[in-house]
N, C-alpha and C positions, 0 to 999 in steps of 0.2 A: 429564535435564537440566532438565526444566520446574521441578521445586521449585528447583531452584538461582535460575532465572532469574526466578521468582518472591520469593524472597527479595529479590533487586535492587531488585524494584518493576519489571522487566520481564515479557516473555512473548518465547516463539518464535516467527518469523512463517516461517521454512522450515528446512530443514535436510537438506542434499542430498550424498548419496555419489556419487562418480564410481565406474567401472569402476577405475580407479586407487588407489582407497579415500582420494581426496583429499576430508575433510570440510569443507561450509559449512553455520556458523550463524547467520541473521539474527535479530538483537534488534531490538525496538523498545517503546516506555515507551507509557502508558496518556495519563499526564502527564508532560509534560517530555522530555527528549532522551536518548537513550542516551550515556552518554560513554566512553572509553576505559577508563575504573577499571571498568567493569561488561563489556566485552569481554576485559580482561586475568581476571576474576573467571571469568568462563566460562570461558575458556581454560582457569585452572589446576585449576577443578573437574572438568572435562573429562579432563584430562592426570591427573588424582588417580584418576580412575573406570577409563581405559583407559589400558595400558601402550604406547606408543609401541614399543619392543623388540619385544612379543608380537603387535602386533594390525597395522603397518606402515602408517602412515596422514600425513597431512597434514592439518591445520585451520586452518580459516581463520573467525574470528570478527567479525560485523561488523554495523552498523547497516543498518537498512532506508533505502537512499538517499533520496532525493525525484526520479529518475529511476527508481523501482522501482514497479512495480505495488500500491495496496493488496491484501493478500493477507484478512488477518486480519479478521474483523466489530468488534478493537475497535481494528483500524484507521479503518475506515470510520467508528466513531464517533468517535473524535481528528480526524478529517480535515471533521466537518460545520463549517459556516462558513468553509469556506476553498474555492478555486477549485482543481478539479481537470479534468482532461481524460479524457473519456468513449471510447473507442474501441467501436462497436456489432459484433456481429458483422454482416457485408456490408457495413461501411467505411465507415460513418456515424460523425461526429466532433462530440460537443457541447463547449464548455469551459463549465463556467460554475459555481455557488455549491451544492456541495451540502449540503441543506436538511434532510435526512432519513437514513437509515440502518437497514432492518431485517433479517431473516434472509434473507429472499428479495428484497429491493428495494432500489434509493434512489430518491431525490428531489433535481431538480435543477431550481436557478431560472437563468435562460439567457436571452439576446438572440436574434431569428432575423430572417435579415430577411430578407421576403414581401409578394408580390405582397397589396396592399389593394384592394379595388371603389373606384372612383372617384380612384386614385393614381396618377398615372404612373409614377414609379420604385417600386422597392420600399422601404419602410419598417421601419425597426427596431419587434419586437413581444417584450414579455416573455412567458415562460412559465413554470410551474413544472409539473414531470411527474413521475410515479411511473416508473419503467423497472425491471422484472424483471430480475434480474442474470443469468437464464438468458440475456437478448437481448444481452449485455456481454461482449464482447474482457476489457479489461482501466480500470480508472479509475487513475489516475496523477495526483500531485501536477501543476497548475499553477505551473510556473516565469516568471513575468513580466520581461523584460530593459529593461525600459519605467525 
Protein backbone atom coordinates (compact mmCIF):
# COMPACT_ATOMS: atom_id res chain seq x y z
CA UNK A 1 0.00 0.00 0.00
CA UNK A 2 3.02 2.40 0.48
CA UNK A 3 3.34 3.16 -3.47
CA UNK A 4 -0.23 3.89 -3.53
CA UNK A 5 0.07 6.29 -0.63
CA UNK A 6 2.95 7.66 -2.16
CA UNK A 7 1.42 8.49 -5.15
CA UNK A 8 -1.16 10.81 -2.92
CA UNK A 9 1.86 12.73 -1.95
CA UNK A 10 1.37 10.70 1.43
CA UNK A 11 3.17 7.94 3.60
CA UNK A 12 1.89 5.35 6.29
CA UNK A 13 2.41 6.34 9.71
CA UNK A 14 0.85 2.76 11.21
CA UNK A 15 -1.19 0.13 10.21
CA UNK A 16 -2.49 -2.39 12.71
CA UNK A 17 -4.51 -5.77 12.55
CA UNK A 18 -6.74 -6.89 15.27
CA UNK A 19 -7.10 -10.49 16.31
CA UNK A 20 -10.48 -9.83 14.49
CA UNK A 21 -8.64 -8.91 11.16
CA UNK A 22 -10.33 -5.51 11.78
CA UNK A 23 -7.70 -3.16 9.67
CA UNK A 24 -6.19 0.45 10.51
CA UNK A 25 -4.36 2.69 8.29
CA UNK A 26 -3.00 6.11 9.31
CA UNK A 27 -2.03 8.63 6.68
CA UNK A 28 -0.43 11.49 7.09
CA UNK A 29 1.23 14.30 4.29
CA UNK A 30 4.92 15.57 4.35
CA UNK A 31 3.12 18.95 3.36
CA UNK A 32 -0.08 19.77 3.82
CA UNK A 33 -3.03 17.73 5.33
CA UNK A 34 -4.53 14.48 4.48
CA UNK A 35 -8.05 14.96 3.35
CA UNK A 36 -10.81 12.64 2.73
CA UNK A 37 -10.21 12.19 -1.29
CA UNK A 38 -6.82 10.47 -0.24
CA UNK A 39 -8.46 8.16 2.61
CA UNK A 40 -11.34 7.22 0.17
CA UNK A 41 -8.19 6.58 -2.58
CA UNK A 42 -6.63 4.17 0.02
CA UNK A 43 -9.57 2.67 0.73
CA UNK A 44 -10.42 1.71 -2.81
CA UNK A 45 -6.88 0.52 -3.65
CA UNK A 46 -6.98 -1.43 -0.58
CA UNK A 47 -10.42 -3.14 -1.38
CA UNK A 48 -8.96 -3.49 -5.25
CA UNK A 49 -5.69 -5.50 -3.75
CA UNK A 50 -7.77 -7.66 -1.11
CA UNK A 51 -11.05 -9.48 -1.56
CA UNK A 52 -13.37 -8.57 1.30
CA UNK A 53 -15.31 -12.14 0.57
CA UNK A 54 -11.94 -14.10 0.71
CA UNK A 55 -9.81 -12.49 3.19
CA UNK A 56 -12.87 -11.38 6.10
CA UNK A 57 -11.72 -8.12 7.35
CA UNK A 58 -12.73 -4.51 8.20
CA UNK A 59 -10.67 -1.21 7.40
CA UNK A 60 -10.62 1.62 8.68
CA UNK A 61 -8.62 4.57 6.88
CA UNK A 62 -7.58 7.57 8.50
CA UNK A 63 -5.53 10.73 9.33
CA UNK A 64 -2.83 10.95 11.85
CA UNK A 65 -4.88 12.92 14.60
CA UNK A 66 -3.22 15.90 16.51
CA UNK A 67 -4.15 13.80 19.83
CA UNK A 68 -1.90 11.03 18.28
CA UNK A 69 1.65 10.39 18.94
CA UNK A 70 4.39 11.47 16.19
CA UNK A 71 5.24 8.16 15.03
CA UNK A 72 7.14 8.60 11.70
CA UNK A 73 10.76 10.80 11.47
CA UNK A 74 8.95 12.79 8.69
CA UNK A 75 6.56 13.48 11.13
CA UNK A 76 8.97 14.74 13.47
CA UNK A 77 10.17 16.89 10.59
CA UNK A 78 6.51 18.50 9.68
CA UNK A 79 6.11 18.99 13.38
CA UNK A 80 9.72 21.34 13.86
CA UNK A 81 8.47 24.94 14.79
CA UNK A 82 5.50 24.09 16.19
CA UNK A 83 4.70 23.22 20.06
CA UNK A 84 4.37 19.83 20.92
CA UNK A 85 4.23 17.88 24.24
CA UNK A 86 7.21 15.74 25.43
CA UNK A 87 6.15 12.64 27.70
CA UNK A 88 9.88 11.20 29.27
CA UNK A 89 10.05 7.95 30.07
CA UNK A 90 9.74 8.08 34.31
CA UNK A 91 7.05 10.83 33.84
CA UNK A 92 8.83 13.82 33.09
CA UNK A 93 6.53 16.23 30.84
CA UNK A 94 8.18 19.18 28.81
CA UNK A 95 5.74 21.28 26.28
CA UNK A 96 7.57 23.41 24.46
CA UNK A 97 9.06 24.52 20.54
CA UNK A 98 10.56 21.64 18.86
CA UNK A 99 13.68 23.09 17.20
CA UNK A 100 15.33 19.99 15.67
CA UNK A 101 14.62 16.51 14.52
CA UNK A 102 17.07 13.67 13.74
CA UNK A 103 17.24 9.80 13.61
CA UNK A 104 17.96 9.25 17.06
CA UNK A 105 17.02 12.78 18.83
CA UNK A 106 15.17 16.18 19.09
CA UNK A 107 15.70 19.25 20.19
CA UNK A 108 13.50 21.23 22.24
CA UNK A 109 13.30 25.13 23.21
CA UNK A 110 11.08 25.19 26.52
CA UNK A 111 10.48 27.55 29.70
CA UNK A 112 11.44 25.98 33.29
CA UNK A 113 11.06 27.63 36.05
CA UNK A 114 14.02 27.21 38.94
CA UNK A 115 15.14 27.98 41.75
CA UNK A 116 17.99 31.14 40.89
CA UNK A 117 21.06 31.99 43.58
CA UNK A 118 20.08 35.23 44.88
CA UNK A 119 16.05 34.82 43.93
CA UNK A 120 13.44 34.15 46.18
CA UNK A 121 10.77 32.69 44.09
CA UNK A 122 11.61 30.81 41.31
CA UNK A 123 12.08 32.25 37.95
CA UNK A 124 11.24 31.42 34.38
CA UNK A 125 14.61 30.13 32.48
CA UNK A 126 14.87 29.30 28.64
CA UNK A 127 16.43 26.22 27.41
CA UNK A 128 17.07 24.44 24.29
CA UNK A 129 18.10 20.46 24.63
CA UNK A 130 18.94 17.70 22.66
CA UNK A 131 16.80 14.49 24.18
CA UNK A 132 17.61 11.04 22.84
CA UNK A 133 14.30 9.56 21.73
CA UNK A 134 15.48 6.35 23.55
CA UNK A 135 14.61 8.66 26.88
CA UNK A 136 10.96 9.44 25.23
CA UNK A 137 7.25 8.01 26.17
CA UNK A 138 5.82 9.44 23.36
CA UNK A 139 5.95 13.61 21.68
CA UNK A 140 2.32 14.61 20.72
CA UNK A 141 1.05 17.69 18.96
CA UNK A 142 0.50 20.78 21.50
CA UNK A 143 -3.23 21.69 21.40
CA UNK A 144 -3.57 25.17 22.89
CA UNK A 145 -7.45 26.03 24.24
CA UNK A 146 -5.96 29.64 25.12
Amino acid sequence: MEPVALQMGCFIVDAEVSRDNDITITLDKEEGTVSMDDCVAMNDAFLAAFDRDDEDYSLTVSSAGLDQPLKDPRQFRKAIGTKVDVLFKGGRRIVGELTAAGPDSVSLRYVAREAVEGKKRKVEVSHEDVFPLAEINSVTPWIDFK
